[in-house]
C-alpha positions as CSV (number, residue, x, y, z in Angstrom):
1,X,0.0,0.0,0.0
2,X,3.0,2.2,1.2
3,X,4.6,2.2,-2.6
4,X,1.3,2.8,-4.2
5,X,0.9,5.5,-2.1
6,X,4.5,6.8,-3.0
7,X,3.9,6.2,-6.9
8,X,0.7,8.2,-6.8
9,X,2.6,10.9,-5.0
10,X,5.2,11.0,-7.5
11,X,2.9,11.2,-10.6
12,X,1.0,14.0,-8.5
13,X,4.3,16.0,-8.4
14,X,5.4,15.1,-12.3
15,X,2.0,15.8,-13.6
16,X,1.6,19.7,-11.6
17,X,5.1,19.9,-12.8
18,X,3.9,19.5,-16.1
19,X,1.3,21.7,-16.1
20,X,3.2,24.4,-14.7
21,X,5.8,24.1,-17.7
22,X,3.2,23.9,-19.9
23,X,1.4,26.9,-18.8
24,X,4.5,28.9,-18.8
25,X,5.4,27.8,-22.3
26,X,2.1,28.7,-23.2
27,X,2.4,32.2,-21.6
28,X,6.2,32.3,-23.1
29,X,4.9,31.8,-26.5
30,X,1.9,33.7,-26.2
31,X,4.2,36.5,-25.3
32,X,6.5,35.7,-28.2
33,X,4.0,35.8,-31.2
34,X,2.6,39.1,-29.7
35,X,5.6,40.6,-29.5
36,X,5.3,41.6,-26.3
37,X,8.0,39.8,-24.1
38,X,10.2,43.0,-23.3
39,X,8.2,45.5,-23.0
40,X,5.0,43.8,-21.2
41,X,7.4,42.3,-18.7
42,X,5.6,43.2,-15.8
43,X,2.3,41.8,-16.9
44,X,5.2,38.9,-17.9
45,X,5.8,38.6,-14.4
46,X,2.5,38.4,-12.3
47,X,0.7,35.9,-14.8
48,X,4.0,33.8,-13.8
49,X,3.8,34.5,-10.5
50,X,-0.3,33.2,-10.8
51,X,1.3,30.0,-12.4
52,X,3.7,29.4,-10.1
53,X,1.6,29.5,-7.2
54,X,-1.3,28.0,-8.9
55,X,0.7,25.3,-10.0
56,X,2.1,24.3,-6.2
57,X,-1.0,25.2,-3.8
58,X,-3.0,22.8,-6.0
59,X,0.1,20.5,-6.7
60,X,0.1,20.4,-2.8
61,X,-3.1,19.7,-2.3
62,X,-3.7,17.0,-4.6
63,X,-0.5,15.0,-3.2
64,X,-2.3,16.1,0.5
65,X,-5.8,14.7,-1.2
66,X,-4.9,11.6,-2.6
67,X,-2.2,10.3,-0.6
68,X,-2.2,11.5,2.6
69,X,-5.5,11.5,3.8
70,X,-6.3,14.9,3.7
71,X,-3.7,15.9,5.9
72,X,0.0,17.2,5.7
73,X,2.5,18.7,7.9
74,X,4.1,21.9,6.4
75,X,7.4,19.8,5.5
76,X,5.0,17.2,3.3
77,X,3.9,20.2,1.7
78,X,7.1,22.2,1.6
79,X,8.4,18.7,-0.6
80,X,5.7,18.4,-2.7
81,X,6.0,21.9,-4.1
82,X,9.8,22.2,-3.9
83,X,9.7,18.4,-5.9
84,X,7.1,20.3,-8.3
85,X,9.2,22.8,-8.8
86,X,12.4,21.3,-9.3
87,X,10.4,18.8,-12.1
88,X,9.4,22.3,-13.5
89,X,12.9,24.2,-13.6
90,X,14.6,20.8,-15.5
91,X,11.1,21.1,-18.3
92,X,11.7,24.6,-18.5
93,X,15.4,24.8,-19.5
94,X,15.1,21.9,-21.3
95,X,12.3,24.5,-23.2
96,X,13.8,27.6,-23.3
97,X,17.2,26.1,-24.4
98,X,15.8,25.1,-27.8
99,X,13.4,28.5,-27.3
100,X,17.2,30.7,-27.5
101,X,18.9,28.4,-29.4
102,X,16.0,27.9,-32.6
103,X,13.6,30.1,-32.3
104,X,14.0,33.6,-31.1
105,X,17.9,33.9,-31.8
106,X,18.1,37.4,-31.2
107,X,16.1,37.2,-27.7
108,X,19.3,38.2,-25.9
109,X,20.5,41.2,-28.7
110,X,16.8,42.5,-28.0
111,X,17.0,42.5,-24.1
112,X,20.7,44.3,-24.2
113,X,19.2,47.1,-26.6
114,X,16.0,47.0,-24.8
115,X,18.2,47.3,-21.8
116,X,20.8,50.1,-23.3
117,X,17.5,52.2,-24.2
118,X,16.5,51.7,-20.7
119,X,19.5,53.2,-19.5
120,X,19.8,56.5,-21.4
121,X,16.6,57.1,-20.7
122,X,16.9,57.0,-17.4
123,X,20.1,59.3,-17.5
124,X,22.5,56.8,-17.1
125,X,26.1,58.2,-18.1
126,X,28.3,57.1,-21.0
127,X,30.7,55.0,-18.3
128,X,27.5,53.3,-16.5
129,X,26.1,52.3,-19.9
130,X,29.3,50.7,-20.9
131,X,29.6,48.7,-18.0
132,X,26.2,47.7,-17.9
133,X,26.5,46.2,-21.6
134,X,30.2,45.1,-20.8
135,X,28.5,42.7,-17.8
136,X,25.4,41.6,-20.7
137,X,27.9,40.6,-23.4
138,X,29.3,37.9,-20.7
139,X,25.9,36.4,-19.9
140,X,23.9,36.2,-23.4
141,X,25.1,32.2,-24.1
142,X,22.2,30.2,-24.0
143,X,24.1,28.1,-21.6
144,X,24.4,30.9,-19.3
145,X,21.0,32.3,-19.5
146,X,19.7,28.8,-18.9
147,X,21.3,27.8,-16.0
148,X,20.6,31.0,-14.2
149,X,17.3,30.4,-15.4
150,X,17.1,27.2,-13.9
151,X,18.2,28.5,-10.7
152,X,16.1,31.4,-11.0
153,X,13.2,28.9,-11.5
154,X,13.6,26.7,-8.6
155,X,14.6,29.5,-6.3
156,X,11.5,31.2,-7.0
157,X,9.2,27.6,-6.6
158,X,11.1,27.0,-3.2
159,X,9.8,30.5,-1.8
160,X,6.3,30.0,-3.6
161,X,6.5,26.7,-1.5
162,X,7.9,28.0,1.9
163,X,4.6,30.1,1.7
164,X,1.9,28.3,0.0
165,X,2.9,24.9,2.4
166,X,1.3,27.4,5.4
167,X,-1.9,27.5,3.6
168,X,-2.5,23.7,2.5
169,X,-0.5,22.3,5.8
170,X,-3.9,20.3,7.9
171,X,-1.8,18.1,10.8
172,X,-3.2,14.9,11.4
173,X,-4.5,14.7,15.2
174,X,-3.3,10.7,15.4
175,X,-0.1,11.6,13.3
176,X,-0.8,8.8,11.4
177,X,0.2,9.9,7.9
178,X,3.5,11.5,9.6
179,X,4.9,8.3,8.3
180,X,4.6,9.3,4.7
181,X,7.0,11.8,4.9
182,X,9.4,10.1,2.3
């Protein structure tokens, strides 16, 4: 019963990691056709914000649902959503990888331009503007960009975790599903 219980939780944790990368990729590419990746990046930002917590309160609760009982201590749920996450940070680099290496090429050329505008509009001086693209021309390999991407990712899903797990978290009063933990 124990492994069936520990299968169901893993395909729990795959499958909300799945639909968080695909709603992401969806938003991505959304974004991408419309044009509107740099200069909506705020809007950019909440809808993935939405997603991420979306994806990991009812991540959480399904794995809290269907394997536990109804119950969970914050740590189940802390697990469940950082385990969501991580599953969602591999998908997404894996995505966005073949997104800067295929299809938008010039992504990173666009966010240093987007970037240098910024900057002189703001009133940036010559010697702040050259540093600023001197430290942009180190990081715009794919291979860079993904892995603070990746880290970016699952940093974000830990804290969306540490937060949501106070809201799903229902102790058991017998403590039996304490036992689950793995």
């Amino acid at each position: 019963m124990e492994n069936t219980t520990q299968e169901n939780k893993w395909q729990i944790i795959a499958k909300f990691g799945l639909i968080y990368t695909l709603l992401s990729v969806a938003l991505n590419l959304v974004m991408y056709i419309s044009g509107t990746q740099i200069s909506l990046k705020y809007l950019n930002s909440a809808l993935n914000l939405g997603i991420v917590l979306g994806s990991i309160y009812f991540g959480m609760q399904a794995v809290k649902n269907e394997t536990q009982n109804g119950f969970s201590t914050y740590g189940q749920a802390f697990k469940a959503g950082m385990f969501i996450s991580l599953c969602a940070s591999v998908l997404l680099t894996i995505y966005f990888y073949v997104f800067l290496t295929y299809i938008d090429v010039d992504f990173m050329s666009n966010m240093i331009t987007e970037s240098k505008r910024q900057l002189i509009e703001s009133g940036a001086t010559e010697d702040e503007i050259e540093a600023q693209m001197k430290v942009l021309s180190y990081v715009k390999s794919p291979w860079v960009i993904n892995l603070g991407g990746f880290i970016g990712n699952f940093f974000y899903g830990i804290v969306a975790s540490l937060i949501v797990a106070f809201i799903v978290k229902r102790e058991d009063p017998d403590g039996a599903y304490k036992s689950l933990d793995n």
